[in-house]
C-alpha positions as CSV (number, residue, x, y, z in Angstrom):
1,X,0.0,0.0,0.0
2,X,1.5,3.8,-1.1
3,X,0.3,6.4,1.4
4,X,-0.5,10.1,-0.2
5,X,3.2,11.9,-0.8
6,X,5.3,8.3,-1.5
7,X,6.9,7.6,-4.3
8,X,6.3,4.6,-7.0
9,X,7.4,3.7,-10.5
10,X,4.9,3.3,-12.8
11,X,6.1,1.0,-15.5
12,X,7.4,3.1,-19.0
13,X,6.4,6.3,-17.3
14,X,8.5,6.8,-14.7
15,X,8.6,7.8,-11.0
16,X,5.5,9.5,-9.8
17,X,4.0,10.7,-6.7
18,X,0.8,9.4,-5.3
19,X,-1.2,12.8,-4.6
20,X,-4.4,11.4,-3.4
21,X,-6.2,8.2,-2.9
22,X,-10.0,8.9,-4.2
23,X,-13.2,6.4,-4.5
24,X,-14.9,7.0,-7.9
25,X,-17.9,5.0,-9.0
26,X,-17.4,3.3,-12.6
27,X,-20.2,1.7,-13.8
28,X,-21.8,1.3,-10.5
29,X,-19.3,0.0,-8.5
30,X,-17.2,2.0,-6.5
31,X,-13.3,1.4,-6.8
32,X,-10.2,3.3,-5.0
33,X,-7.8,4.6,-7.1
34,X,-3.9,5.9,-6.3
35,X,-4.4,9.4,-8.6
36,X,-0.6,9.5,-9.3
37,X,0.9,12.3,-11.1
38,X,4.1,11.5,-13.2
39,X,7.3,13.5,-12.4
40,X,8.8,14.0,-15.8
41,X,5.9,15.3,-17.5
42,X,3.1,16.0,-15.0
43,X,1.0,13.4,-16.2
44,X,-1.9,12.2,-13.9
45,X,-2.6,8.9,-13.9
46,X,-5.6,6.6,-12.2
47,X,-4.7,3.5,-11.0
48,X,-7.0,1.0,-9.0
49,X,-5.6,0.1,-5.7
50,X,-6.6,-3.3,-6.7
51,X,-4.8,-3.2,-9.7
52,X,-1.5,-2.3,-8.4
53,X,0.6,-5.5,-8.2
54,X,-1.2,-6.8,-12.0
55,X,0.0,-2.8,-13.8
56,X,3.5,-2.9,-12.0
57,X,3.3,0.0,-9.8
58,X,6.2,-0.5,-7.5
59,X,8.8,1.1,-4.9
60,X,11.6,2.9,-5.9
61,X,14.5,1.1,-5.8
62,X,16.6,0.6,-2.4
63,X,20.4,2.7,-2.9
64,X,21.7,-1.0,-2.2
65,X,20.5,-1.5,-5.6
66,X,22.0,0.7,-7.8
67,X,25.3,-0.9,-7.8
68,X,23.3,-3.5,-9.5
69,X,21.5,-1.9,-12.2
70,X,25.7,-0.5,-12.7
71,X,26.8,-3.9,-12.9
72,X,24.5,-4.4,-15.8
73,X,25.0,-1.9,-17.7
74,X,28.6,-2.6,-17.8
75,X,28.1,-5.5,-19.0
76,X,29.7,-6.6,-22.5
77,X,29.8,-10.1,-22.7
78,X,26.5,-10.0,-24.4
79,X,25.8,-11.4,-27.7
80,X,25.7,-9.4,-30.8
81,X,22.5,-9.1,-32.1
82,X,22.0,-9.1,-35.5
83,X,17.8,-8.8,-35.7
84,X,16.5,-5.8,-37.7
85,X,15.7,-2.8,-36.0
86,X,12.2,-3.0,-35.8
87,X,12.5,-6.1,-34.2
88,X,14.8,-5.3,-31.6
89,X,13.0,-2.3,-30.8
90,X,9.3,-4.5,-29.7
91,X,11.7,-6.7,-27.7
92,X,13.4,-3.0,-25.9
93,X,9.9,-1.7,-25.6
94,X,8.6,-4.8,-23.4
95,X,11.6,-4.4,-21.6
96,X,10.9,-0.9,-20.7
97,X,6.8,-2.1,-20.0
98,X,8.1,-4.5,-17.2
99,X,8.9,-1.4,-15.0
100,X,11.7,-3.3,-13.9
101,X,14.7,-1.0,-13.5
102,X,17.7,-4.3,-14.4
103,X,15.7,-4.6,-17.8
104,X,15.4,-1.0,-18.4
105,X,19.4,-0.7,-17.8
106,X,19.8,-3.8,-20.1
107,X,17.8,-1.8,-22.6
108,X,20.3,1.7,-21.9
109,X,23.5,-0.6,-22.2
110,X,22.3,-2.6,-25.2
111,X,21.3,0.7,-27.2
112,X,24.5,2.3,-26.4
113,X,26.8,-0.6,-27.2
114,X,24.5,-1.0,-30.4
115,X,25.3,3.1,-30.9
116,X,29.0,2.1,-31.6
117,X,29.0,-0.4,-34.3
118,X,26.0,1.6,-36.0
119,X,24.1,4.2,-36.7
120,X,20.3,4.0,-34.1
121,X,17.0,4.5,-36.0
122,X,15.3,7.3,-35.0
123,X,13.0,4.9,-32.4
124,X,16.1,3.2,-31.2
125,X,17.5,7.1,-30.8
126,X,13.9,7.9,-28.5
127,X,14.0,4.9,-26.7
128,X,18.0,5.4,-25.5
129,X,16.5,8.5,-24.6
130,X,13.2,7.1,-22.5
131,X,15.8,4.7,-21.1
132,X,18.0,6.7,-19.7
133,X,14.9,9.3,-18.7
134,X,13.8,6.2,-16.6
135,X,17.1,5.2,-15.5
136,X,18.2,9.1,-14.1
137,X,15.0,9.6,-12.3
138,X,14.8,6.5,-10.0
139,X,19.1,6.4,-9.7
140,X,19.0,9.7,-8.2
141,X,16.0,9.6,-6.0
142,X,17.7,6.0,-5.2
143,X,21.1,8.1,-4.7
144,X,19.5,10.9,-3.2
145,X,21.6,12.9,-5.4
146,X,21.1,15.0,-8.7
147,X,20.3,14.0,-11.9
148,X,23.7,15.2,-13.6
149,X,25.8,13.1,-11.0
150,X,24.1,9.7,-12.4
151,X,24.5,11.1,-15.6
152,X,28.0,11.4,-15.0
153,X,27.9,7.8,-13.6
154,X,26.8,6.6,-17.2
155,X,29.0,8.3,-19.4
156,X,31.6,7.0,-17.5
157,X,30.2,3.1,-17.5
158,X,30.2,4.2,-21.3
159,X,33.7,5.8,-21.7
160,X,31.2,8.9,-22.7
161,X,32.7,12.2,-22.8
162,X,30.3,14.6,-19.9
């Protein structure tokens, strides 16, 4: 259960504070709903308390954690992948539906390891982007520290210039 003011992760959009909890009536039955606004974008979303474990609204991740979501992204003993882009990106964008922060890293990691052998489609190009988005919110609420610092963080796993 999220109390009004916590935190969550709502799976491809982010970390997003639960403002209220409200009891609307849909279609004659009355349900509570988490009204939850996204961080990013200010983006309300309704989501039954009921529902919560079956849409994959979850905690942000413990500090203890982010050394693992590092580990994977510096990763690169991973087989080359030689689908087209198209396919590749359906597989990245049920990666980034699980809400799961280890498959959203493998998602960053794979894009930017893909990045040097060859040029990113433009949806491969948005979805690094709504990767990393994901990735720099939760790490540094996780961190308790800024945005640029975890940015740093990656370019660094990435030997990227800051």
């Amino acid at each position: 259960m999220f109390k009004v003011g916590d935190l969550a992760v709502y799976p491809a959009h982010g970390v997003g504070c639960i403002e209220s909890i409200e009891t609307r009536e849909i279609s004659g039955e009355k349900t509570d709903f988490y009204i939850m606004k996204i961080l990013d974008n200010n983006m309300i979303i309704m989501i039954p308390i009921g529902n919560v474990t079956s849409v994959g609204l979850r905690d942000i991740i413990d500090v203890k954690e982010v050394s693992r979501v590092y580990e994977i992204m510096k990763q690169r003993d991973i087989p080359a992948d030689n689908q087209t882009w198209n396919r590749r990106y359906r597989e990245y964008m049920e990666k980034i539906k699980t809400g799961s922060v280890y498959e959203v890293a493998e998602v960053l990691r794979d894009l930017y390891l893909l990045k040097v052998d060859k040029d990113l489609s433009f949806g491969e190009r948005k979805m690094l982007d709504t990767a990393q988005g994901l990735l720099l919110k939760e790490l540094s609420i996780a961190k308790e520290t800024d945005e640029s610092a975890i940015m740093s963080d990656i370019n660094a796993i990435f030997d990227l210039d800051d």
